[in-house]
C-alpha positions, 0 to 999 in steps of 0.5 A, a space after each residue: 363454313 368450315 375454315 381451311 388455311 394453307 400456306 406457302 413459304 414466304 419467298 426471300 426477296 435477295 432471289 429471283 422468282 424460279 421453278 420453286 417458287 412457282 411450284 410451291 405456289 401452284 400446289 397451294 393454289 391447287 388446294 386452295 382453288 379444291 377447298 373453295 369448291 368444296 364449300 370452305 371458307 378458304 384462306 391461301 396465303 404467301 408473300 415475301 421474307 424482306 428481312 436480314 443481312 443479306 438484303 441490307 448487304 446487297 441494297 448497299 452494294 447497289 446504293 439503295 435503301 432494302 426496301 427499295 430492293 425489296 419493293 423491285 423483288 415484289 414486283 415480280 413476284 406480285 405480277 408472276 402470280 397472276 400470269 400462273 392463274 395463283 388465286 391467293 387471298 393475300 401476300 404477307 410482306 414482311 416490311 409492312 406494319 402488320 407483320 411488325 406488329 405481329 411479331 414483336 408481340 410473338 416476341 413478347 408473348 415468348 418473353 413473358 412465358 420465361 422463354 427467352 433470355 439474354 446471352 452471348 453468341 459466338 460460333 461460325 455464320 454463313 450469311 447465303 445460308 442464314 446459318 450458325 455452325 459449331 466448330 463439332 459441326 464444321 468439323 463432322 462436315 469435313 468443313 473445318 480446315 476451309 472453314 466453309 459452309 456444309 450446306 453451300 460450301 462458301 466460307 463462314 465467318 466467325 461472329 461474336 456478339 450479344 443475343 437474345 436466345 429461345 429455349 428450344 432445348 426446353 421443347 425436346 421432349 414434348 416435341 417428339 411426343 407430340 409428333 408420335 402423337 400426330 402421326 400426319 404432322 409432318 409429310 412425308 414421312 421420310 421427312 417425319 423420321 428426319 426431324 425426330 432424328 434430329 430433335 433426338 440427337 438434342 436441341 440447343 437453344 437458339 440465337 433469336 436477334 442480331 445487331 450486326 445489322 439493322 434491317 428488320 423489326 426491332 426487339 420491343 425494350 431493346 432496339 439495338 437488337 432486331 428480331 432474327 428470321 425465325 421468330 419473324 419470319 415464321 410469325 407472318 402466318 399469324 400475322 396475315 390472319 390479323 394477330 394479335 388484335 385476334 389472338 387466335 384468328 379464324 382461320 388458325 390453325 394453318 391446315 397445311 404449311 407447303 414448304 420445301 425440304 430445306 427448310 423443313 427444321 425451321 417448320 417442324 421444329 422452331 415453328 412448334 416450339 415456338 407456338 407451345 412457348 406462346 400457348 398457341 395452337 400448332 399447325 395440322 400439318 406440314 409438308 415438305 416438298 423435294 427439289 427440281 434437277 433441270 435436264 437432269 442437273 442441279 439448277 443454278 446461276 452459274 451453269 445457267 439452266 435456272 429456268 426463269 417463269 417468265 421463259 416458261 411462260 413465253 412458249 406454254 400456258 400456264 396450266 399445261 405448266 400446273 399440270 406438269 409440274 403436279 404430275 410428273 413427280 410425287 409430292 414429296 419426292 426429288 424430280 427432274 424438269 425436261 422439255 421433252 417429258 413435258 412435251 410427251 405429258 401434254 401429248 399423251 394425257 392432255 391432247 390424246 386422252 383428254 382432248 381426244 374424248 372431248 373432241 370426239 364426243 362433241 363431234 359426234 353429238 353434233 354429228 348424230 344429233 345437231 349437238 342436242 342431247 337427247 333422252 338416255 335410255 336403259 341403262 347397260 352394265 357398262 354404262 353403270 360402270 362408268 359412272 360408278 368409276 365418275 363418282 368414285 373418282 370425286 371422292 378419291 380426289 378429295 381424299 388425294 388431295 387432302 393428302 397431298 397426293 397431287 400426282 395420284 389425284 391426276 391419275 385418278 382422273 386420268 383412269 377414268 379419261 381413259 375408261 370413258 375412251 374404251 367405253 367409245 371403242 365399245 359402244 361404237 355410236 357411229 355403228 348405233 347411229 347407222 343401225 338407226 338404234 337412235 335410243 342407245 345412241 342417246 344413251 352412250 353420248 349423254 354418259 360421254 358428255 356428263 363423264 367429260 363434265 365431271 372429269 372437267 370439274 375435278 381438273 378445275 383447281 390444276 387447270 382453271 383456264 382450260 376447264 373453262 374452255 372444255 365446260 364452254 363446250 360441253 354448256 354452251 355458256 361462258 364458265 368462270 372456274 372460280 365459281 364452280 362449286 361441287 355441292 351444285 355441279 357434282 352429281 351425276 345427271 345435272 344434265 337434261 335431255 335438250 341440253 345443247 352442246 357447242 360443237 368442238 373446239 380444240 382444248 389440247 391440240 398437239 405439241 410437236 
């Protein structure tokens, strides 16, 4: 089987589980869920970045250990996933064995190609952040009188101290080459032209150890110094696949990299770099995500409007969460969360139209027929129409989807909820059932039935739970999402005449 690799961010453990997080995490769940029923040998990763000095200052605040901060962190985060139906093949920690193991020896592969070098760091740090600012930078920041950070606006400190370093100046030209070269490297593409404005601005090299602190993987030959956050954190992509024992594992290159707009430098720049120094094979794609307003202001602790799973989670089901979340917003784009938005997505798509045409179909086949499908006769143009619109949905959604394109996606299935909704209204098998056109009627419920199990199929990796009740429904058997597979259920007529259906349960009922 052909591999596919996807990735979320490692999630820094000194912050709670938020809106985020989960969102990243279902996008990746989403291809991940897509590709195993595709027939690919899947690999979804995400996990935890345990590291750093704001970990050991607030474990030392507290009186405990990091990892005993950490531990508490995942915890969380281990038990949130499965409640939001992510189905990922591992959780990297940053603290384990492996991922120390892993990237000490990224460390020494950078080393030994003459890409790392000793020296000495002085410039101001912003330690919320993790960033460095040159005083140039505070100053075109307007930040330099209150030597405060551009990003978060809190008060940077100066820092002076030996460290080891990363020719990244030496990858700017190969960089923007190989980023012109690959024109689907980076996504979207407004985040494309970003990062090569900035690599054409001038890459300086970058501080790659501390030892302000000790709380991380140790520099191999030099302990006093601990890796810093790029080269370990970055390196745990690698290090889930197994490297270095393989040196270039299965499943690598990542195919796609979901990340958010914040960290996009990191992905696209320090990542390549990075991996050309090591002579090692660069990710296919990444992408980066844009951020969430809640009820259209920016979420944070201070105002309180940090919108926690867990609260989510207590009034809506996971997949009507997946669903929104997918929706709503393309992409790639900023977006604002509104509970009413949501209310009036579920109520429009998910019980209107979704709901509405399994409902009714179902109902009417067990009205007209005892729930029994019976033999379809000749066709009409509308119902070649229809299943023209089917079939060109599947292909559209596996393109979509290997474009990110995860709105679209569900808007492409939407359309054809809806054309299957006129095709009641045109047909009118109540009309047939009280001509006595017993053979017409078979035919329209047959296409109903088969057009609502394909549509089914397709909302699957958004929608793993609820598929599993509409598929109930429509082959009378308990259905596990995990285990469909297009190559066995995505043509059109897999169902017989003589196929029974239950009768209608609600899927979507209406929220008020």
């Amino acid at each position: 089987m052909q591999p596919y690799y996807v990735t979320t961010p490692i999630y820094y453990v000194n912050d709670e589980p938020h809106l985020g997080h989960i969102y990243t995490t279902i996008a990746a769940d989403v291809l991940a869920r897509h590709k195993r029923m595709s027939s690919f040998d899947t690999f979804f990763l995400t996990g935890v970045d345990e590291h750093g000095q704001k970990v050991q200052q607030a474990a030392e605040t507290r009186g405990i250990e990091p990892i005993e901060l950490a531990d508490t962190v995942v915890a969380r985060y281990e038990s949130l996933w499965p409640q939001l139906e992510i189905s990922n093949d591992d959780f990297i920690r940053t603290s384990s064995e492996r991922h120390k193991k892993a990237a000490q020896a990224m460390w020494r592969r950078l080393e030994n190609a003459g890409a790392i070098y000793k020296g000495f760091y002085e410039d101001w740090y912003c330690v919320p952040c993790e960033t460095y600012w040159k005083e140039t930078q505070l100053k075109e920041a307007e930040c330099w009188e209150s030597k405060t950070c551009p990003d978060c606006k809190r008060t940077v400190e100066k820092v002076q101290e030996e460290s080891y370093f990363f020719r990244l100046s030496g990858f700017q030209d190969r960089l923007i080459e190989y980023i012109k070269a690959n024109p689907d490297f980076i996504a979207p593409e407004s985040r494309k032209n970003e990062v090569l404005r900035f690599i054409e601005s001038g890459l300086h090299d970058l501080s790659v150890s501390r030892t302000t602190f000790s709380w991380g993987v140790p520099v191999p030959g030099d302990e006093d110094h601990v890796i810093y956050v790029w080269i370990d954190a970055l390196t745990n992509y690698l290090s889930a696949l197994g490297f270095p024992d393989q040196e270039t594992p299965k499943h690598w290159p990542a195919d796609v990299h979901l990340i958010g707009k914040d960290i996009l430098r990191f992905h696209a720049i320090y990542w390549p770099a990075m991996l050309m120094a090591a002579d090692l094979p660069l990710p296919k794609r990444i992408f980066a995500h844009g951020w969430w307003t809640v009820e259209g202001e920016k979420m944070s602790k201070s105002l309180g409007n940090a919108l926690r799973p867990a609260d989510l989670l207590a009034d809506y089901d996971a997949d009507v969460i997946r669903y929104f979340l997918l929706r709503e917003v393309p992409f790639g784009q900023d977006g604002d969360f509104s509970f009413d938005a949501l209310k009036l997505r579920y109520n429009s798509e998910l019980a209107n139209d979704i709901g509405n045409l399994l409902n009714r179909s179902l109902a009417m086949l067990n009205k007209y027929n005892d729930g029994v499908l019976g033999e379809p006769g000749e066709e009409e143009a509308c119902d070649r129409a229809l299943i023209a619109d089917v079939e060109g949905m599947q292909r559209d959604v596996d393109a979509l989807l290997n474009r990110q394109a995860f709105h679209l996606t569900l808007e492409r299935i939407s359309l054809v909820v809806r054309h299957g909704n006129r095709y009641v209204e045109d047909n009118a098998p109540w009309a047939l059932a009280k001509a006595g056109d017993t053979a017409r009627l078979n035919t329209v419920l047959y296409h109903l039935v088969e057009t609502l199990r394909l549509v089914a199929l397709q909302l699957a990796p958004f929608m793993p739970v609820k598929v599993e009740a509409m598929l109930a429904q429509i082959m009378s058997a308990d259905v596990n999402a995990s285990e469909l597979m297009f190559h066995d259920l995505g043509g059109w007529g897999l169902l017989k005449a003589g196929h029974p259906c239950r009768k209608p349960e609600p899927v979507f009922p209406r929220m008020d």
